[in-house]
C-alpha positions in Angstrom: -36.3 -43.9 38.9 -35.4 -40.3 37.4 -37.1 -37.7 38.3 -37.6 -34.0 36.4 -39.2 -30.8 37.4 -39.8 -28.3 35.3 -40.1 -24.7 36.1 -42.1 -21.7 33.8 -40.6 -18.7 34.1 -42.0 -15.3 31.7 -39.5 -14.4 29.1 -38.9 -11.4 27.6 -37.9 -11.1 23.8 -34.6 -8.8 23.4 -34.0 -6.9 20.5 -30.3 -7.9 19.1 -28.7 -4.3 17.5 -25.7 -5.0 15.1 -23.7 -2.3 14.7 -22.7 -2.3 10.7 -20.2 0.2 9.2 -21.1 3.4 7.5 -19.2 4.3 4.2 -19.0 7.5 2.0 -17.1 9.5 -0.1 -15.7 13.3 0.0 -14.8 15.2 -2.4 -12.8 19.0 -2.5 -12.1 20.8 -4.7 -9.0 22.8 -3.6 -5.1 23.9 -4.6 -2.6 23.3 -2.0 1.8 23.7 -2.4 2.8 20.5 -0.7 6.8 19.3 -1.5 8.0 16.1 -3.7 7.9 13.5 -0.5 5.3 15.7 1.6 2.2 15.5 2.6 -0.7 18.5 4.0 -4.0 18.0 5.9 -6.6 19.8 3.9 -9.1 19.9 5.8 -11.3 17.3 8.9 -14.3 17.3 10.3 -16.2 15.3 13.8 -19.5 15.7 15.0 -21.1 13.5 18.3 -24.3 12.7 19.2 -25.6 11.8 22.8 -28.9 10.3 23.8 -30.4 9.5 27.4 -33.7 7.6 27.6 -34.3 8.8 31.9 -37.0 5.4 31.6 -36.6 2.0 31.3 -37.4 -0.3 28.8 -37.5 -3.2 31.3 -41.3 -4.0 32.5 -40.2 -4.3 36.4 -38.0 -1.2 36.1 -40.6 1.2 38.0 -40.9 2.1 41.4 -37.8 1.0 44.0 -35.8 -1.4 41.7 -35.1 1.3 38.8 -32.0 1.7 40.3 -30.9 -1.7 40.0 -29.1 -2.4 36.4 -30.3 -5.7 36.3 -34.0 -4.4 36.5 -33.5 -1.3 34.1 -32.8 2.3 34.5 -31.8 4.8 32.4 -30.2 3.9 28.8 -27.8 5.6 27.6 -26.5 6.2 23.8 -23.6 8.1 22.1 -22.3 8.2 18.1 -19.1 10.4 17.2 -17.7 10.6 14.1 -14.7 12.2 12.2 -12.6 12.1 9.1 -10.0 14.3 7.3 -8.3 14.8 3.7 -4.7 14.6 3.3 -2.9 15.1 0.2 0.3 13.4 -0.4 3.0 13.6 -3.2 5.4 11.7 -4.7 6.8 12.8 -8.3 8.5 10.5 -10.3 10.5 12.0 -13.6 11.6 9.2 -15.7 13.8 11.3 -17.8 15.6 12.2 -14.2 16.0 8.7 -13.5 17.0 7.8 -16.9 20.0 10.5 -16.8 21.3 9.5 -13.4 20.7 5.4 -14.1 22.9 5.8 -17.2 25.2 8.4 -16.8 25.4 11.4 -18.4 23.9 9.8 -21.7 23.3 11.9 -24.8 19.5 13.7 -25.0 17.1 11.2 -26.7 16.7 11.8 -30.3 13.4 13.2 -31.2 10.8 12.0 -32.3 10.3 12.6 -35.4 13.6 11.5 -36.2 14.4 8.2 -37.8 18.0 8.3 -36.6 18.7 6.0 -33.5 21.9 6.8 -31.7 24.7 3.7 -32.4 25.4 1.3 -29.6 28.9 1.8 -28.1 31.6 -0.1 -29.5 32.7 -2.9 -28.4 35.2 -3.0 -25.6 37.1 -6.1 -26.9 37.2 -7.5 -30.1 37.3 -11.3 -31.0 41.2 -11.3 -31.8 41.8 -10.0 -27.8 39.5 -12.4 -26.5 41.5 -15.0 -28.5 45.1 -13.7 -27.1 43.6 -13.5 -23.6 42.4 -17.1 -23.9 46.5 -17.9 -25.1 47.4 -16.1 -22.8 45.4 -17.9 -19.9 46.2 -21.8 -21.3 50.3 -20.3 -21.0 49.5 -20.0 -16.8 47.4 -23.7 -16.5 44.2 -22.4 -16.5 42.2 -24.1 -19.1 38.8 -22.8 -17.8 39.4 -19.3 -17.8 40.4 -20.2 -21.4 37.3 -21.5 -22.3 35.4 -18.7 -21.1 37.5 -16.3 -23.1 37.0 -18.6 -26.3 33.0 -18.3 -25.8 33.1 -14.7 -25.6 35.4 -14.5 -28.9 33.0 -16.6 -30.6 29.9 -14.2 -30.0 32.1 -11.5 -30.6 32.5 -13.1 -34.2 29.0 -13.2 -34.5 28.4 -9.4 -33.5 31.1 -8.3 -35.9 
C-alpha cells in the first residue's frame, strides 16, 4: 500500500539577473617621452555607483519580520569601474641588428645601384681539401677522409 501526500504551498517567481560584461574603447590623443624597453601611464579613470532600496521586495517583508533576511529587508547595490592607458615601447632597428649579427659588414649598396657586393672567398680551395683528405687516409682515418673528399667535390663545383 503506498501512500502520498501532497502539500500546496504559494510560490513566488524570482527574477534571475546575469551579470554580462561591458566593453569599449578609448582613444587619446597625446605625446609622451617614454625610453626603448619603457613603458608610462597616460592617464585612468574609476567611477562607483551605490544603491539602497530601505523596502523589500519580499510580500511578507512588512511589519516585525523585515529584519529577518530570509523575509526581506533592505537591498543593497553597488557598480565601480576603472581603466587606464599605458603606452609601451619597444624599437627594433634592423640595420642595428644587421651590423652587430654580421660583424662590422660593409654599408649596403644603394639602391639604385646594380652592383652587389661579391661573396667572400672561399676559405679553402678543392686542391687543400684534397691534401687534407691525404693527409687524413696517412693517420687511419678513412671517414674523416671522406668527408674532406665531399667538400672538394662541391668546391669543384663552386669554382
Amino acid at each position: 500500500m503506498t501512500m502520498a501526500f501532497l502539500f500546496g504551498c504559494p510560490c513566488f517567481a524570482q527574477a534571475q539577473i546575469i551579470q554580462q560584461p561591458s566593453v569599449g574603447n578609448t582613444t587619446a590623443g597625446t605625446s609622451v617621452s617614454v625610453p626603448d624597453g619603457g613603458r608610462t601611464l597616460i592617464g585612468g579613470t574609476s567611477r562607483g555607483l551605490t544603491t539602497i532600496n530601505p523596502r523589500s521586495t519580499f510580500p511578507l517583508g512588512r511589519g516585525p519580520v523585515s529584519r529577518n533576511p530570509l523575509f526581506g529587508g533592505p537591498s543593497y547595490g553597488r557598480s565601480l569601474s576603472g581603466g587606464s592607458m599605458s603606452a609601451s615601447v619597444h624599437i627594433i632597428d634592423l640595420h642595428e641588428m644587421d651590423r652587430q649579427i654580421l660583424g662590422s659588414a660593409p654599408d649596403y649598396p644603394a639602391a639604385e645601384s646594380a652592383e652587389l657586393p661579391l661573396p667572400p672567398a672561399p676559405k679553402y680551395t678543392a686542391n687543400d681539401y684534397l691534401r687534407k683528405a691525404e693527409e687524413a687516409e696517412a693517420k687511419g682515418k678513412p671517414k674523416v677522409a671522406e668527408i674532406y673528399r665531399r667538400l672538394a667535390e662541391k668546391q669543384q663545383v663552386k669554382e
